[in-house]
C-alpha positions, -999 to 999 in steps of 0.1 A, spaced: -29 11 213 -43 32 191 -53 22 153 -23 26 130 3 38 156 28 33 137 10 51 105 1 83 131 39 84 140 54 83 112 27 107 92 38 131 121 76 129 110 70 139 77 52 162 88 80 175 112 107 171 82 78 190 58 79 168 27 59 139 13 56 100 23 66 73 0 48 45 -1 56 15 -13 35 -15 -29 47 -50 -38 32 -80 -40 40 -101 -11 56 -133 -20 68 -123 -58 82 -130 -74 90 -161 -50 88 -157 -14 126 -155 -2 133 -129 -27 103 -109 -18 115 -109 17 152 -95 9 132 -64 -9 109 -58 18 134 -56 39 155 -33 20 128 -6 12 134 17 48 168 21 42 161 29 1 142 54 11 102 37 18 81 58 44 49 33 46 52 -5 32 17 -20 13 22 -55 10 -10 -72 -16 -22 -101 -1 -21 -124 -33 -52 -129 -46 -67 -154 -76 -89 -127 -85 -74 -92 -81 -108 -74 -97 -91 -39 -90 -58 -46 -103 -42 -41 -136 -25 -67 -155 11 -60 -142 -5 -62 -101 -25 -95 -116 3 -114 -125 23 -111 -95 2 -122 -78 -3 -154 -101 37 -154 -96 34 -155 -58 5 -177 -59 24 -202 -79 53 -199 -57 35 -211 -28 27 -180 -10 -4 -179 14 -19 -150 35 -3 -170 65 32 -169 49 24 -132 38 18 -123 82 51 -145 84 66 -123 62 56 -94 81 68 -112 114 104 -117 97 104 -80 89 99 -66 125 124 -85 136 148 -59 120 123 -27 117 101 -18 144 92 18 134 82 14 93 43 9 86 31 -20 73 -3 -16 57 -20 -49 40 -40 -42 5 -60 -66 -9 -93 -82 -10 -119 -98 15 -121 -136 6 -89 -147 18 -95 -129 52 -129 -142 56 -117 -179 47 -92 -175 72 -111 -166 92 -116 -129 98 -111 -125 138 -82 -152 141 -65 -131 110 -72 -98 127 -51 -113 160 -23 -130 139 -23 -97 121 -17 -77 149 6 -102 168 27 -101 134 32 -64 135 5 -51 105 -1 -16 108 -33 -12 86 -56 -27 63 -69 -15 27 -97 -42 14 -108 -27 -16 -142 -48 -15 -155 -44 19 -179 -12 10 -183 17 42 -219 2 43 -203 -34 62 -184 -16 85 -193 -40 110 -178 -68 87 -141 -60 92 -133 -26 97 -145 -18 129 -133 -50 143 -99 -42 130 -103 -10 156 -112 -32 182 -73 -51 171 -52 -17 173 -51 -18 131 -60 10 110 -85 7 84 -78 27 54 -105 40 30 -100 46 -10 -115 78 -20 -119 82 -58 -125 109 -86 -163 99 -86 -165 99 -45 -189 132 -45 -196 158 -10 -223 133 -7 -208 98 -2 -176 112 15 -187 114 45 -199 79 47 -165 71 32 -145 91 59 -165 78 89 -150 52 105 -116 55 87 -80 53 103 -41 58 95 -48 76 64 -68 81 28 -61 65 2 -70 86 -30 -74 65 -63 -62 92 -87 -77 79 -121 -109 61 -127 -99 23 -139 -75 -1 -125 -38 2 -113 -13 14 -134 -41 22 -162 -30 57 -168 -9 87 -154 -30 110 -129 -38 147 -140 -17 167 -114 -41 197 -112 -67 180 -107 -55 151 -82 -46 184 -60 -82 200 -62 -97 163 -53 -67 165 -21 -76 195 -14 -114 190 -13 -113 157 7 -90 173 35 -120 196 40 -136 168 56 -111 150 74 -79 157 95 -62 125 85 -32 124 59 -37 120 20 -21 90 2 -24 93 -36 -17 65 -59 -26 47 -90 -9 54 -120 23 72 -101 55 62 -122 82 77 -123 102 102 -96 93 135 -116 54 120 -110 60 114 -78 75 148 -70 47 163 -88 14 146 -68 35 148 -36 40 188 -36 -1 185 -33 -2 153 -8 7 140 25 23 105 4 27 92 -28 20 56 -32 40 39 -59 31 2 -73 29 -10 -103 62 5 -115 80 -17 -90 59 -51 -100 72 -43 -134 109 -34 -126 107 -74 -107 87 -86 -139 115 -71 -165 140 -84 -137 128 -122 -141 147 -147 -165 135 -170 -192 126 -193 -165 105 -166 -146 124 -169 -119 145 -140 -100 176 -129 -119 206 -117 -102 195 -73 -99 160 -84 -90 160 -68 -55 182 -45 -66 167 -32 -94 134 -25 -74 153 -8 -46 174 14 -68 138 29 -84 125 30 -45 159 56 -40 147 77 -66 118 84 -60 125 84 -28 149 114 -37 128 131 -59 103 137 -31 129 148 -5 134 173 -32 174 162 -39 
């Protein structure tokens, strides 16, 4: 088995049907477990390409607020990076073909510890892994070993990653590129289109794998936009928000929760098939 299988395959679709990949973030586990389950499960048929599921975190360092506090919403609801691979599990039992990438942050991997999660990760169906703080320089740490497990290990390239350090960036990375469109935190500010294409553009000079672009992607006319320039569009903290604004008094899930984040999901889902 190759690294991201399922990422390669379904890359090659898109490329087959010519158009962009969505891609989907949500915090795993918010705003409560059961309820993040019934959306996960609802994003193929609403339109998702590639499912990124944040591994709740007490200290989400590259996250905006809106990421932040669902993950202090799953936290509080009792979700763990076990019940997040349970999740996963649950979700293959329906879908074998989406990609599931995991985004998210060392700590709770290397508490878990890192080779047992790499093997429950696999077993659960994962597809890839994005740890934003595990720098190209500790390879050896976790990415490479996820190799060794069959998962794809997916690199964030950014508007300061210069000729220099791409390479280094680029060199053992799998499944696809994740390029951080703005400089800041998610969902800081809305990408400059022109520019997000040359930075596409530049980085695809020095790799053959597809181009994800996310951070600060809101709406479908956003989406439509970066995609005409991308291989995906990644879309997150517009969906955190619609379960946020979803929530009631109580903070717990309100009747159009799922609903609400799945009916954004089919339009921009839409936008990018170009209907």
């Amino acid at each position: 088995m190759t690294p991201g299988s399922r990422i390669e395959a379904r890359f090659a679709k898109l490329r087959q049907e010519g158009r962009p990949g969505l891609v989907t973030f949500l915090t795993a586990g918010d705003p409560d477990p059961e309820t993040s389950a019934r959306i996960v499960a609802g994003l193929p048929a609403a339109g998702a390409d590639l499912i990124e599921l944040g591994m709740p975190f007490s200290d989400p360092m590259a996250d905006g607020p809106v990421i932040q506090v669902a993950s202090q919403r799953a936290l509080a609801a009792g979700m763990t990076l076990r019940k997040t691979l349970d999740l996963v599990r649950r979700f293959r039992e329906s879908d074998t073909a989406t990609p599931i990438v995991l985004m998210g942050y060392y700590n709770p991997i290397y508490v878990y510890p890192a080779d047992r999660f790499l093997a429950d990760a696999r077993d659960a169906g994962v597809d890839g892994l994005i740890v934003v703080d595990v720098p190209p320089e500790a390879d050896e740490e976790l990415c490479l070993p996820a190799r060794d497990h069959g998962i794809a290990f997916i690199r964030l390239a950014t508007p300061t990653t210069d000729d220099k350090r791409l390479p280094q960036v680029l060199a053992n990375a799998s499944g696809f590129v994740y390029y951080v469109s703005i400089t800041g935190i998610t969902g800081a500010a809305a990408p400059v289109v022109g520019d997000v294409h040359a930075q596409v553009a530049n980085i695809k000079k020095h790799t053959q794998l597809p181009i994800a672009v996310g951070f600060g992607v809101r709406t479908p006319e956003q989406a439509k936009e970066i995609g005409s320039g991308a291989d995906a569009v990644v879309v997150g903290s517009a969906l955190v928000t619609k379960i946020m604004d979803s929530l009631g008094p109580d903070g717990r899930a309100g009747p159009s929760t799922a609903s609400d984040v799945l009916d954004l999901v089919k339009s921009l889902a839409q936008a990018l098939r170009g209907s």
